[in-house]
N, C-alpha and C positions, 0 to 999 in steps of 0.2 A: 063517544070513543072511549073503549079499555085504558084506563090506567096502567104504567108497566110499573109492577112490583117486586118483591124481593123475596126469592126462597132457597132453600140447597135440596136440590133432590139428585144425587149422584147414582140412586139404586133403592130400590125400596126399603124405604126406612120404618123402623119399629119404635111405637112414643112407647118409651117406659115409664112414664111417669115423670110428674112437671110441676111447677109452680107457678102462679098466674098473678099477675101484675096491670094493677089497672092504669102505672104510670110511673112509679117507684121504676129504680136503676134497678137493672139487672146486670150477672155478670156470671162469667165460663172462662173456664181456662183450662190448658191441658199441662203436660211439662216444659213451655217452651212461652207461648202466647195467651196474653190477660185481655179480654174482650168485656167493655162494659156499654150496657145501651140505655139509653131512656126512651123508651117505648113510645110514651106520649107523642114524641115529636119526631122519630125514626134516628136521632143522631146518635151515634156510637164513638167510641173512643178503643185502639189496639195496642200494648205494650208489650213489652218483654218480660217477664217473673224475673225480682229480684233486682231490676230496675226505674226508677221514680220516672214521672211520666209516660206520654204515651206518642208513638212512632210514627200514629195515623190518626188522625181526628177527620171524621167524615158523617155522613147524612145518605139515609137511603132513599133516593132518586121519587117511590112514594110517600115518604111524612110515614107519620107514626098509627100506633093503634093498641090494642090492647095486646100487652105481651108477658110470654110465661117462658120459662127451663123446662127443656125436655131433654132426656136421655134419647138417643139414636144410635142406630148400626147400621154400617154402609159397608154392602159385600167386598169392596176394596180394602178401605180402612178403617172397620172395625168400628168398636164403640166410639164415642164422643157426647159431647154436650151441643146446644143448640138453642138459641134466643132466637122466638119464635116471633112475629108481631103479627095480629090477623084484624085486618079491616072488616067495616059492616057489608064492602062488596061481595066476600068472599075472597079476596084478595090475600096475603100474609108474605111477610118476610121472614129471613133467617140468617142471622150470622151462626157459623157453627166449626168446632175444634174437634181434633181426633187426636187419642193418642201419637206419638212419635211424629206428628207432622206436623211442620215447622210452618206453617200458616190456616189463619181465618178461612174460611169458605163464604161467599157471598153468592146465592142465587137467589130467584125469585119464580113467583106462580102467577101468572097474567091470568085474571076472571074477565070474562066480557056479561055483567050484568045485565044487558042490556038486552032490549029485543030483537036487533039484530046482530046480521054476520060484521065484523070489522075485521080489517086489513090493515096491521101494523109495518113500519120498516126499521124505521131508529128507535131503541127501546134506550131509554137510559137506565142504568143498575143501580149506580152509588156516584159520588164527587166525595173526595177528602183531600185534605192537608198534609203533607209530609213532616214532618219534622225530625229533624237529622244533629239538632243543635247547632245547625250553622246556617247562615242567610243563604236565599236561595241564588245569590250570584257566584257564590263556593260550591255551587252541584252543578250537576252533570244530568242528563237526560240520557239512555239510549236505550235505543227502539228498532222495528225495523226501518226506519230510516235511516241510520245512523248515532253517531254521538252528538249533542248538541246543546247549549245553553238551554233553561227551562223556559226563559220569554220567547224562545225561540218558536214553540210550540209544535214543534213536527211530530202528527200524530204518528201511531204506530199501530201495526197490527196481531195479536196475540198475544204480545207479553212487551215490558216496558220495566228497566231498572234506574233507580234515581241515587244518586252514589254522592260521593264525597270523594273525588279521588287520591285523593295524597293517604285515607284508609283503607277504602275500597268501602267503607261501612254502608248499607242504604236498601233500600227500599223496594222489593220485588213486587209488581201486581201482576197478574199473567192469568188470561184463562183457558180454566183445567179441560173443561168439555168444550166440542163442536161440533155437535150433533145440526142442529140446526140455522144455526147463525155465524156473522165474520165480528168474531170480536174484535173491537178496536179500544184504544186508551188513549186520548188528550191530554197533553201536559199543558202545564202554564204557569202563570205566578200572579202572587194575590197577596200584597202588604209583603214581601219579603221573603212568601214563603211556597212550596211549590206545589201546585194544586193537579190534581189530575181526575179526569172525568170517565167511567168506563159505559162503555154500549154495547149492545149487539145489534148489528145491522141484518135482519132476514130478508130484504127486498118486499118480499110479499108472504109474511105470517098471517096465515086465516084463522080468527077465532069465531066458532060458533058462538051464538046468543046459548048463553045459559051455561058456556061451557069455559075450558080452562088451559094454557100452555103453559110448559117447564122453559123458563130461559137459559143459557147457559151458566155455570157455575166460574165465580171468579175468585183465584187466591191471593190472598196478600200477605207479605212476609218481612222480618225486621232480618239483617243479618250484617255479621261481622264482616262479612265478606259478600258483597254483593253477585261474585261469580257463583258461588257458594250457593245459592238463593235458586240465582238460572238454575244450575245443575240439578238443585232439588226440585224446582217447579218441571223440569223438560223430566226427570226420572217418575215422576208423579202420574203425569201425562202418560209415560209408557206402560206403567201400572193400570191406568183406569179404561186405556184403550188394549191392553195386553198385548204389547207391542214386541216381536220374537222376528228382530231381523235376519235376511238370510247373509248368507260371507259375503263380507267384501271386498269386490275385486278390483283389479288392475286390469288396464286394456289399452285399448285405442280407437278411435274415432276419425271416418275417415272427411268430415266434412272440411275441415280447414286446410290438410293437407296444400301443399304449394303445386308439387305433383301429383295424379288422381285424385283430387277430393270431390268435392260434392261426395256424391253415394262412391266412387271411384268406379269398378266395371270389373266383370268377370274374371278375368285374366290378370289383371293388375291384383287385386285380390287374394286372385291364388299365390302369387309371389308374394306380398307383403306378410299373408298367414305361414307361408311353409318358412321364412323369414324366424316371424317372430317364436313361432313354434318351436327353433332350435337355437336362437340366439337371445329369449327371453323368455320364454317360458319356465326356466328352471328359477328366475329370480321372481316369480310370483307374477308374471303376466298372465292375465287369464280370456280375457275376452277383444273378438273383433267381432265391430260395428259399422255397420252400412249407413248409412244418413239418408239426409230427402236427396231425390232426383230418382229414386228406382220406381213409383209408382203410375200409376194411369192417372187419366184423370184432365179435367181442364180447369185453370187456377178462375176463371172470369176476372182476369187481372188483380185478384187481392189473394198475395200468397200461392203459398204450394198447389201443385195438383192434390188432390183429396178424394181421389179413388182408390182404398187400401184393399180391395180385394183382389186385385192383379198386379203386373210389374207391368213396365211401359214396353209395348210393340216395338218399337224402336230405340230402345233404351239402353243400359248400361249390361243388364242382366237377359241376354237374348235367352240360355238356358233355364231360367223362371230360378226365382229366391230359393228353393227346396235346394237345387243344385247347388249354392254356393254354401249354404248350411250346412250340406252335407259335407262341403271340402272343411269345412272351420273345424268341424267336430269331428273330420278322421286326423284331424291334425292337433286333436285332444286340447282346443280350446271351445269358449262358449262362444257361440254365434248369435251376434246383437244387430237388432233392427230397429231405424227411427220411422213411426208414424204418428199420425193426430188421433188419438179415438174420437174425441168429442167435437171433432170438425169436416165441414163439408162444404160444398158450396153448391147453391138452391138455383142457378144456371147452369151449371153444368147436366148435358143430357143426359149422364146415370141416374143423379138424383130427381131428374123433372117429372115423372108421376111420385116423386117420396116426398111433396112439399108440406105432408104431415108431420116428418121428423121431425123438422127444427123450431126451436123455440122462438115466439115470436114477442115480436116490439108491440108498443101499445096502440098501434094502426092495426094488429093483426097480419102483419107478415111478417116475414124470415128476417130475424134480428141477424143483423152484419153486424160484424167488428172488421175494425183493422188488420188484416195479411190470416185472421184467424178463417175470413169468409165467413158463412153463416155456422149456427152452435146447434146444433145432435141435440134434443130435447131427451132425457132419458128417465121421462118421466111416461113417455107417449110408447107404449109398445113395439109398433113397428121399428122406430130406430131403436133400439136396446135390441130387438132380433137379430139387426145389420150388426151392429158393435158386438154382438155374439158372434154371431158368422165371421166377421175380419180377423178376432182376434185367436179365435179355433184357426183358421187359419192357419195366421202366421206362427202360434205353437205349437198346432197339434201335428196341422199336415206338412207347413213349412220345417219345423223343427227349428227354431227362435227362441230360444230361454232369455233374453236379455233383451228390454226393450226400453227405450228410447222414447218416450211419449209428451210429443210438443203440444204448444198452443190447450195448454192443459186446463186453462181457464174456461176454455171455452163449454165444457163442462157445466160451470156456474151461471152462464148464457149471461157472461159480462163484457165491455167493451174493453179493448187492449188501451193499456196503461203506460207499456213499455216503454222507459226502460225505469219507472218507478219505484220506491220501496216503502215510501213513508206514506202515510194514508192521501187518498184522492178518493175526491168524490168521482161516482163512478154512475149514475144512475143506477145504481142496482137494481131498484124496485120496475125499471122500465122490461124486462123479464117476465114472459109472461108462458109458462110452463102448463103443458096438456093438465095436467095432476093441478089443480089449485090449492090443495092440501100440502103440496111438498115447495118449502121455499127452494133459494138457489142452493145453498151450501146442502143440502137434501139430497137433491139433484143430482148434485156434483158428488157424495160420496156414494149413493146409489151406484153410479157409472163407476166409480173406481172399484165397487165390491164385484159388480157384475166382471169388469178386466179380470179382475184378480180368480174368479171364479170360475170365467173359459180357458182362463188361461192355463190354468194349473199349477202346482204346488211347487214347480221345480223354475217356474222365471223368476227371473228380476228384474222390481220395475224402480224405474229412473222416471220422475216425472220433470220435465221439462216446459218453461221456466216461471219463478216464481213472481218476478216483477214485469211480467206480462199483465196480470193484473193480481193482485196480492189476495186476493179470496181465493185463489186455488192453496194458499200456503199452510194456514192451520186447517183450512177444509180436507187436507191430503193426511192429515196427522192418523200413524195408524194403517194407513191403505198402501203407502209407496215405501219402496227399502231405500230410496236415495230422492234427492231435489236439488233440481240445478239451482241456486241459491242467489245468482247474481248475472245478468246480461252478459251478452257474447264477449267475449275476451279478444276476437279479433286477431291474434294469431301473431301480436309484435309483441314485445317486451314491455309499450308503453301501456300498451291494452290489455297486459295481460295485469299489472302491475295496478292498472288505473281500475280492475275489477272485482279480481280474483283473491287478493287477501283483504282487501276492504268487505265485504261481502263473506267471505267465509269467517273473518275474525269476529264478525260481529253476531254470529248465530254458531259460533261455537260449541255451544251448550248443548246443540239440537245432535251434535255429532254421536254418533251410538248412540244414542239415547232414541229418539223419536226415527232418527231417520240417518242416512250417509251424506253430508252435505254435496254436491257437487259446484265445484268451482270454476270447471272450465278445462280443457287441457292444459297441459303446462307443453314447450317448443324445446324441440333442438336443431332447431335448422340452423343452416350456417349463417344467416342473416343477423343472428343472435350473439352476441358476446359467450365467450364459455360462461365469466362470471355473471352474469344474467342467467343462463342456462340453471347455475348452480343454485341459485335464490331461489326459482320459479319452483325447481324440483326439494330444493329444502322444503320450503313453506311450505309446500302440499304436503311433503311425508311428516313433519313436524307437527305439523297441526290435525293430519290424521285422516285426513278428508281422502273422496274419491279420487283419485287418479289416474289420467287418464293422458295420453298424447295424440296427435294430430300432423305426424310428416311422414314426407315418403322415408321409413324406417331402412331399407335395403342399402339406401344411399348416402349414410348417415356415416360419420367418422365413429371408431371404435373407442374415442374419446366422450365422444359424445352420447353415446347409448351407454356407455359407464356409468356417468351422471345419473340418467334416467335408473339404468336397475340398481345404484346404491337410494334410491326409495321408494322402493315397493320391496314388498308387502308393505299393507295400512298395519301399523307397532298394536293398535287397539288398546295403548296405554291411555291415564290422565292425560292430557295435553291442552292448556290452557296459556293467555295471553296474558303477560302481568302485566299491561298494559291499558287495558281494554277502558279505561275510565279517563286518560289521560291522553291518547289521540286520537284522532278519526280512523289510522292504522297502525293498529300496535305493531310496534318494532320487537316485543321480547316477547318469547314464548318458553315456557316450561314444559317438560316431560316428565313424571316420575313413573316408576315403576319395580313392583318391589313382588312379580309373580312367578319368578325363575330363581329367585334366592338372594342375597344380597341389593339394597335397593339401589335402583339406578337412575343418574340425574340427568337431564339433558338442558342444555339452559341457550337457546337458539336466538342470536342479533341479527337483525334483520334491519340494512341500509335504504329505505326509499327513495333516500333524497340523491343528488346531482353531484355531493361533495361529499370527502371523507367526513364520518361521522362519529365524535367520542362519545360512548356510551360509561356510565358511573352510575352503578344499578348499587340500592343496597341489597345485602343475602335475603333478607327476613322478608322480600317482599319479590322473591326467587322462591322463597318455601325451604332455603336453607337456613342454619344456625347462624346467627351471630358468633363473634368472638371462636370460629372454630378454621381452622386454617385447610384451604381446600384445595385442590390440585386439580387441573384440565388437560384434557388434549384437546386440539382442535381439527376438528376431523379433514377440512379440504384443505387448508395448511400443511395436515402430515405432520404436526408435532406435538410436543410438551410445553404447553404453555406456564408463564409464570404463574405462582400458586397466590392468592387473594384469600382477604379474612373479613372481612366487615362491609367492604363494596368491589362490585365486581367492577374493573374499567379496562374499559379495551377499545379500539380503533378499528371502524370496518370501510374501507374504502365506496365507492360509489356503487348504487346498486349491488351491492355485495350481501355476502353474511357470515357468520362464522357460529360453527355448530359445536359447539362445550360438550364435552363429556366428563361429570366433573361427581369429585370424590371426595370425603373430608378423610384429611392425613391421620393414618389412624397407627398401631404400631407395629403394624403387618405389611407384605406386601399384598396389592390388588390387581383385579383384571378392572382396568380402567376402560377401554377402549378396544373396537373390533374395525375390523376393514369394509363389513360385508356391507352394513345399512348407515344412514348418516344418525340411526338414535345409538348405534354402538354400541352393541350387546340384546337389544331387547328384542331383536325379532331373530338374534341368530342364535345365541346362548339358551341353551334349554336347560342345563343343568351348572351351581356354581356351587365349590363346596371350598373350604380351608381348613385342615391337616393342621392343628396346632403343634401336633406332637413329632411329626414326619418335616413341618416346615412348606407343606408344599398344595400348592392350589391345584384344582381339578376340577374339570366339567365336560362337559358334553353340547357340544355346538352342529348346527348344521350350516354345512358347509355346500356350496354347487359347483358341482364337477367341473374342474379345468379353469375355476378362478381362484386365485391364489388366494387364501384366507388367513389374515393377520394379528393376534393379539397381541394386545400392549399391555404388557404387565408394570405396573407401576413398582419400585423398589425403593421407593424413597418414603420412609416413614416419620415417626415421631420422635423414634429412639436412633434415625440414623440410615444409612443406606442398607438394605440387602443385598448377600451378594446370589449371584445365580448360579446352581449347580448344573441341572439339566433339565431336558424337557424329554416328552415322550406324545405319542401313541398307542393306543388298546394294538393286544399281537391280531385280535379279527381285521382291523384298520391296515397294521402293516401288511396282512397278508392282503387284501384289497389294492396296494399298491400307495397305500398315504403316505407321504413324506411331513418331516419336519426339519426346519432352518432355522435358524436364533441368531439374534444380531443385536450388541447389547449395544446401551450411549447414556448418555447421566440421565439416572434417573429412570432408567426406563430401557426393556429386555423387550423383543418386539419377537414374536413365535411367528412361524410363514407354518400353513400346512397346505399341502397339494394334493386334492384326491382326483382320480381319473371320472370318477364319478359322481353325484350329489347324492351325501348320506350325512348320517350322524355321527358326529366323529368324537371319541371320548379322547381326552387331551390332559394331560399334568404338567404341571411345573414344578421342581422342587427349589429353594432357598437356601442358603444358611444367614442366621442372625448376625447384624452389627456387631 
């Protein structure tokens, strides 16, 4: 059996020259990370430049060998250095640095010396030690499982940060590539301190006798801020897979619905689109989506039918899916459909001469999962022609840009895990794919290149969902613009609560960066509290993620669709959890944003619990200044809250929140606050300027016809109150019909303007000084 060893090969590299070490330390560093190894025995040590000791003490998974410096270039990132160790197998390791990137690189080269073919599944990389200078019962774990003690040991899949929470300081490992394997990371603890194990699992890698596999590449990072760390490892990721998502939209989903859900039906349909079309479209609504119940097909009792070449004779949609696409898109929204690619079911009479498609168990027949039915081999010809043919289909001929793509694992021809997140044994190697050359994760990105390529350049694909079985999650990296991130939400408050920020808080990082997180719809039926309502729709637009709803919208109170369009459009600002080290669901969330002129803060409390709850945040760990005295409004409140300097503290009733829009008092007046979105100013403000000389602010906001649009001009400075002289609009604006209202109260001058239409609306304030 191959030994699995250690190399970095990201892209064809070039040795420029080296030095060779037959046992002596060696060591690399770039501007950032000091790597020393001793070759002999594979064990290595990682630090910081410019600080004593080192962050990571670890061993490569093969032992040691003879090791030399070499110069390399990797088409991503450029030159760097590289400790190279190379076995008498032909085997070799490499730790290796690149300028400006803020961690180690760990891969490895598998030789099979051997005479014959061998079949690997669990490959170990590397094991090291953390060291953070505090015992390992003052850190923290989190993973995709969750946050959790380190003896806790819940593995995780892709990427894994080990923290200190009262600094946030600690330790990113996360891997960069996955081309061919399910990275996984093992925590644990070992004398006090916190150990962590990395692998790649391929189910079934074939290595020729005499020949050689690239494993994947793993990073490791020290950081101040261990969000800091995520951010940089998921931005690295979109770099190496050249990741160029398409916009992100707003929409609705008609499965949960109370009234027509499931897929909902032709007619229902047309009302709910012509609907949202004039009463939400102008606030950034963009797409309707049909759900399961529209296709053919016979489920053989596990799951959906899974005949996606037709709609069901007898179904929802008698005038066939083309029809109702057509109505979505004369009504200038994007028209979305949910189907399985990667699943079928091998009793069903369509597929009973195609028993070649799907991938088989180690008896040799059609591998079943759970509700998935049997998994689309799309390694085997014939099915990859079917999955061509459905998904031409439903884009080219149906006209469908937005899809919907469940049971997405199945792909990887693995069994459902649902409703899982943190690693489970899965038999993966029990997969047994036409191509013996291509493991699962192969498989599985194969199938999503192929989607992506009958599909065409103009859908969006939502892949559907992740803890089904978590090898669809980093295997999707790069292929899908969104991922449902976390099991069904169920459509209550308690379910929506018990899913959707837990789950989207914790992969945060992945948001714009690799992918769109998908959390679930967020409700406004009437079953729901408004203030629930208000939380569900904060936390989604705060945190930035996909957004989406699920109720009959027609019959909705005009209270209640309020809520919903003050968040959407996604802000596509920073937006980060200060929390995220210290509970399973962070309650605080930050915004900044400083790309329309003056930066803008948004500092979001979020109540989970059953009881009022006092929050007593400090600034510095908010991302604002100490010792500087700041002012708020609060947006579902309606007011000027008291100003704070050194800790924020405030009271949020049950399941509640209150969304800050907050400003350090400076000795001007400011546009503190807008009406239109709950980040207040950042998705409506397009231009912010201040007139030192004239006394008076101006900008340029957009505004949607026939809702009244509100600034709040803050007047209370450092040196005193301002007072207010007048406001305006541009003469193009009044001759369009704009109006403007002013209504002054301590503190704070509040502008109304009212267009008949949604335009750009340029706006002034003028002052005079205290």
């Amino acid at each position: 059996m191959v030994k699995p060893v250690v190399a970095v090969l990201l892209a064809v590299e070039c040795v420029l020259g080296g030095t060779t070490s037959m046992g002596a330390p060696l060591e690399i560093s770039n501007d950032r990370v000091i790597v020393r190894c001793e070759p002999g025995d594979g064990s290595f040590t990682v630090g910081l430049l410019g600080k004593e000791g080192a962050f990571v003490s670890g061993k490569l998974a093969a032992g040691g060998g003879v090791g030399k410096v070499v110069s390399v270039s990797d088409q991503t990132f450029g030159s760097g250095k590289s400790i190279q160790v190379v076995r008498s197998d032909g085997s070799s390791s490499r730790l290796t640095v690149h300028s400006k990137l803020p961690f180690v690189l760990i891969g490895s080269t598998l030789r099979n010396a051997g005479l014959e073919p061998v079949v690997l599944n669990k490959v170990p990389l590397v094991g090291f030690q953390v060291d953070l200078g505090k015992p390992a019962r003052e850190l923290r774990v989190l993973g995709t499982g969750g946050l959790s003690a380190p003896h806790q040991n819940i593995g995780s899949y892709a990427w894994l940060a080990v923290a200190e929470p009262a600094s946030r300081n600690g330790v990113v490992a996360a891997w960069l590539t996955h081309n061919r394997a399910s990275g996984v990371l093992s925590p644990g603890e070992d004398n006090g301190r916190v150990k962590v194990e990395a692998r790649g699992e391929y189910g079934r890698l074939l290595i020729k006798a005499g020949m050689s596999a690239e494993t994947e590449v793993l990073a490791v990072g020290c950081f101040d801020d261990a969000r800091l760390g995520l951010e940089a490892w998921a931005d690295a990721v979109a770099k190496v897979d050249k990741i160029k998502l398409r916009p992100q939209p707003a929409g609705y989903c008609t499965w949960y619905s109370e009234k027509n859900g499931g897929a909902g039906d032709e007619n229902s349909l047309a009302v709910l689109t012509e609907f949202s079309a004039k009463n939400l479209k102008p606030y950034g609504f963009g797409f309707v989506q049909i759900d399961d119940q529209w296709q053919a097909g016979q489920s053989g009792g596990n799951g959906p039918h899974k005949n996606f070449t037709m709609h069901r004779a007898d179904g929802p949609y008698p005038g066939g899916m083309k029809k109702s696409a057509d109505m979505i898109r004369k009504n200038g929204l994007t028209p979305g459909l949910w189907f399985m690619p990667f699943a079928g079911t091998a009793s069903d009479p369509w597929f009973k001469d195609h028993q070649d498609w799907f991938v088989k168990d180690s008896q040799g027949k059609p591998l079943t999962a759970n509700w998935t039915g049997t998994c689309l081999d799309m390694t085997q010809q014939g099915a990859r022609d079917y999955l061509r043919d459905v998904v031409r289909r439903i884009a080219r001929d149906w006209g469908f840009t937005y899809f919907k793509m469940d049971g997405i694992h199945a792909g990887t021809g693995t069994k459902q895990t649902y409703p899982e997140s943190k690693y489970s044994e899965d038999n993966l190697e029990n997969a047994v794919f036409s191509n013996p050359e291509k493991t699962s994760i192969e498989a599985y990105r194969d199938g999503l290149r192929l989607v992506r390529d009958a599909a065409g350049p103009d859908v969006f694909f939502l892949a559907c969902c992740a803890p089904q079985n978590m090898r669809s999650y980093e295997g999707a990296f790069g292929l899908v613009d969104a991922m449902r991130i976390g099991p069904d939400n169920g459509g209550t408050w308690s379910g929506w609560a018990s899913q959707s920020p837990i789950h989207g808080s914790r992969h945060y990082f992945l948001q714009g960066r690799i992918w769109y997180n998908d959390p679930d719809p967020v409700y406004l039926r009437g079953s729901i509290p408004l203030h629930e309502i208000k939380t569900m729709c904060s936390w989604t637009a705060i945190s930035g993620q996909l957004n989406a709803d699920s109720d009959w919208l027609p019959e909705l109170s005009a209270e209640r669709l309020n809520v919903f369009t003050r968040s959407i459009p996604a802000h596509g600002a920073c937006a980060r959890p200060a929390d995220l080290f210290d509970e399973p669901v962070p309650a605080v969330w930050t915004v900044s944003d400083s790309r329309s002129g003056p930066r803008r803060d948004v500092v979001a409390l979020f109540n989970w619990e059953g009881g009022e709850r006092s929050f007593d945040y400090p600034v510095e760990k908010l991302g604002l200044t100490a010792k500087t005295e700041y002012a708020a409004f609060d947006f579902w409140a309606n007011i000027l809250v008291p100003s704070f300097t050194d800790n924020l503290k405030f009271k949020v009733g049950p399941h509640g929140c209150a969304i800050l829009s907050v400003k350090p008092v400076i000795d001007r007046p400011q546009l503190l606050s807008t009406s239109r979105h709950v980040t207040q100013g950042i998705v409506d403000v397009l231009v912010e300027k201040w007139n030192r000389r004239s006394g008076s602010l101006s900008g340029v906001s957009k505004v949607v016809g026939g809702d009244a649009y509100e600034l709040r001009f803050l007047v209370q400075s450092n040196k005193g109150a301002w007072k207010f002289k007048r406001c305006d609009v541009s003469n193009e604006d009044q001759k369009a019909g704009v109006t403007v209202a002013v209504k002054e109260e301590s503190g704070l001058v509040r502008m109304t303007i009212q267009s008949p239409e949604s335009r750009d609306v340029e706006w002034s304030a003028s002052f005079d000084k205290p």
